[in-house]
C-alpha positions as CSV (number, residue, x, y, z in Angstrom):
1,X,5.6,53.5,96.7
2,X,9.3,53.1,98.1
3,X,10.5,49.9,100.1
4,X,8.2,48.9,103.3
5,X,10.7,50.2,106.3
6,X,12.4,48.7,108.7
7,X,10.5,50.3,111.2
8,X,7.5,48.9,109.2
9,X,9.1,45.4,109.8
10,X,10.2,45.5,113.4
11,X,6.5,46.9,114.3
12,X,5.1,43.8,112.6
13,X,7.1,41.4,114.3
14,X,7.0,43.3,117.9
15,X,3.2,43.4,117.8
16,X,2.8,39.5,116.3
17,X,1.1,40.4,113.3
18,X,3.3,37.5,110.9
19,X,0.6,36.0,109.0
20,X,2.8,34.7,106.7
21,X,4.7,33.3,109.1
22,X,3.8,29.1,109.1
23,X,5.3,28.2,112.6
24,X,7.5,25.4,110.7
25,X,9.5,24.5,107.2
26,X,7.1,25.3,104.4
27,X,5.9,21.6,103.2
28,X,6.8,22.6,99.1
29,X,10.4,23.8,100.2
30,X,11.0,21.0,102.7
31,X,10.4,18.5,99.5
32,X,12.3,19.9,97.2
33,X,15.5,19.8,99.6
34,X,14.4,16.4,100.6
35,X,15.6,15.3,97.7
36,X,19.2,17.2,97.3
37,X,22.4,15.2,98.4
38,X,24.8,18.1,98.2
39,X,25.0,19.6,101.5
40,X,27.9,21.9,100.3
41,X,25.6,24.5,98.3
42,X,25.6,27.9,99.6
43,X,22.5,28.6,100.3
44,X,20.3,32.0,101.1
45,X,17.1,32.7,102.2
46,X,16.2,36.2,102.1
47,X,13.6,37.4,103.6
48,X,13.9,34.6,106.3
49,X,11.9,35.7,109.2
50,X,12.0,33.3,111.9
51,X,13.7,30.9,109.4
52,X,12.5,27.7,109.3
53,X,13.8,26.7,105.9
54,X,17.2,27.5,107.5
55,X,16.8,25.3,111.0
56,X,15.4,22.9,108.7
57,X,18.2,22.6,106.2
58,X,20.9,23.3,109.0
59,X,19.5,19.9,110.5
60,X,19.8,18.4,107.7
61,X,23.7,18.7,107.5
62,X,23.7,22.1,105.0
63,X,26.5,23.4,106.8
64,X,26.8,26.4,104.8
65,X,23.1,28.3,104.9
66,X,22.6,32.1,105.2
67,X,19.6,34.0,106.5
68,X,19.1,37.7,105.3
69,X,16.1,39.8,107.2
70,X,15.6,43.8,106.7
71,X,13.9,43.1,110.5
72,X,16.5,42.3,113.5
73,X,13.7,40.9,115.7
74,X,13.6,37.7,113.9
75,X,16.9,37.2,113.8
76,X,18.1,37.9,117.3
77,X,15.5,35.2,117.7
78,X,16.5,33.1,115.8
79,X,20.2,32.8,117.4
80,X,18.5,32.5,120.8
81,X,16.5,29.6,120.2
82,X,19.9,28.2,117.8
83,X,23.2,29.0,119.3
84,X,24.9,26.3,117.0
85,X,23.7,28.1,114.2
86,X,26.6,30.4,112.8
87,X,26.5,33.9,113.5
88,X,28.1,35.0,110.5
89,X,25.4,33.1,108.8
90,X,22.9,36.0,110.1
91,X,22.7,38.8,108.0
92,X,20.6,42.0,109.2
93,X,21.0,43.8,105.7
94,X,18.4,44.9,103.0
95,X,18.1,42.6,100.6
96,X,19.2,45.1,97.8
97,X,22.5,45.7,99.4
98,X,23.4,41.8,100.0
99,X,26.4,41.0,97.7
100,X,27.4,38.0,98.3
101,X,27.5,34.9,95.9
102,X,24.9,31.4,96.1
103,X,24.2,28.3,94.6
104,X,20.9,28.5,95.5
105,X,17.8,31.3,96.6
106,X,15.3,30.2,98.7
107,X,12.3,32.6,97.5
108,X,9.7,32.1,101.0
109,X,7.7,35.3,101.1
110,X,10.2,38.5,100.4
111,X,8.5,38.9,97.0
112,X,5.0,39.4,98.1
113,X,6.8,41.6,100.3
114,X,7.8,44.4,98.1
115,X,6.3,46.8,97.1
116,X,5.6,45.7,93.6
117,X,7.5,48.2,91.8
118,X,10.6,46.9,93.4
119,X,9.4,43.2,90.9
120,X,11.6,43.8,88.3
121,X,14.7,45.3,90.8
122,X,14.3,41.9,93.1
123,X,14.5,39.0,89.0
124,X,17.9,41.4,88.6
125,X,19.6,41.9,92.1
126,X,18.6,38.3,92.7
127,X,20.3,37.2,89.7
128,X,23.0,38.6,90.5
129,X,23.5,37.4,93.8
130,X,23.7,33.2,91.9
131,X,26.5,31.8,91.0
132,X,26.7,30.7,87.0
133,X,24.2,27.9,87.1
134,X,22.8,29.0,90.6
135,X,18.9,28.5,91.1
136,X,16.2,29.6,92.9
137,X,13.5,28.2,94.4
138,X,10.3,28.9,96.2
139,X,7.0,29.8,96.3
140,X,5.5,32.6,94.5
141,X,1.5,33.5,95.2
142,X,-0.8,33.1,92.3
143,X,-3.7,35.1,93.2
144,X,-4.6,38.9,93.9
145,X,-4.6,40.5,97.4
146,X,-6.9,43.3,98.2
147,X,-3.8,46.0,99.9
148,X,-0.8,44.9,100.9
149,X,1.3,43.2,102.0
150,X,1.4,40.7,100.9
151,X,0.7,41.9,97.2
152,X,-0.1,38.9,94.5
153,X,0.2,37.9,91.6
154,X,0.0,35.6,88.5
155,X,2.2,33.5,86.6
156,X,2.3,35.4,83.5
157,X,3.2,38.7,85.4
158,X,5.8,36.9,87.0
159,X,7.8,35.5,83.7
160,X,8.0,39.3,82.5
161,X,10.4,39.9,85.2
162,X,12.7,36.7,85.9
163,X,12.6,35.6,81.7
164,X,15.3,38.3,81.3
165,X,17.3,37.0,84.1
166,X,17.4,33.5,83.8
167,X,18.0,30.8,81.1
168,X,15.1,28.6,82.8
169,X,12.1,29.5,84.0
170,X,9.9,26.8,85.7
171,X,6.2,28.0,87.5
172,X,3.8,24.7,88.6
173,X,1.1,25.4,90.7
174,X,1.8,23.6,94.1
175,X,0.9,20.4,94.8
176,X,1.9,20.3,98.2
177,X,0.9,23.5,100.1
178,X,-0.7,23.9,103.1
179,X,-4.6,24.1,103.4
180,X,-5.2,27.8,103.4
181,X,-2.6,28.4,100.2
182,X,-3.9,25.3,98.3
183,X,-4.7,26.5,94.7
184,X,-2.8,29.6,95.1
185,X,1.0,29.3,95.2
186,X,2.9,28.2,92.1
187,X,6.5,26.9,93.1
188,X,9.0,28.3,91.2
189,X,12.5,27.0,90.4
190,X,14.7,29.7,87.7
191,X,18.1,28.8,86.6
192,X,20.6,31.5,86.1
């Protein structure tokens, strides 16, 4: 199976059907930067859809956050409803041909995105996009979908393709998800 298109995406998006889409910061994510005092980190969130994380974090005085979305829609949105938000900080691009350099990944839903024979493509080109001692963190599903997207998975699947890209490997099931994913995300932070 090749990559979902962008014509895939922008359908999705134009007709509303975003399940995945929250309506606000996701509650594990929003904790984890809660706690960080460097506001200088470079930070991307692939993936981003209607980006959330990246109001969020904006607000919170990370000045130098980066959305990346295979879809336009979301993004044009986005910069409507937040003019202040850089421009350059928008990036319509697939995520495979992003190049750029980050202290830290925000993983929020592009994984479950792929097709899951891109897995082992996405713990490589992602590792490749941190800085040396660059991180990433997010949220990971760990159960099975019937179709897809999103497409699941399980922790032990999961190690096989970021173990050979990064010196540490964390996976804890959430504490802190919402209702309907309670039990079956596993937050994830991997170290390059």
């Amino acid at each position: 199976m090749e990559k979902l298109s962008k014509e895939y995406w922008k359908e999705r998006y134009q007709k509303k059907e975003t399940g995945w889409d929250l309506g606000e910061v996701s509650p594990p994510i929003k904790a984890y930067f809660d706690k960080i005092e460097n506001k200088e980190l470079k930070i991307l969130i692939p993936g981003c859809g209607n980006g959330y994380e990246g109001r969020y974090l904006f607000n919170k005085g990370f000045k130098n956050v980066h959305l990346l979305d295979f879809a336009s829609e979301p993004l044009d949105a986005f910069h409507s409803k937040h003019p202040s938000f850089p421009k350059k900080h928008l990036h319509h691009d697939d995520f495979f041909s992003h190049s750029a350099k980050y202290d830290v990944i925000v993983e929020q839903t592009l994984f479950c995105a792929l097709d899951p024979s891109l897995r082992r493509d996405y713990a490589e080109h992602l590792s490749s996009l941190l800085k040396r001692g660059g991180k990433v963190v997010g949220l990971l599903f760990n159960r099975d979908f019937t179709g897809g997207p999103p497409f699941g998975g399980n922790k032990e699947e999961y190690l096989t393709y970021f173990s050979p890209y990064f010196k540490k490997v964390k996976m804890e099931e959430c504490y802190n998800s919402i209702p309907p994913r309670n039990g079956s995300e596993l937050f994830i932070q991997l170290e390059k």
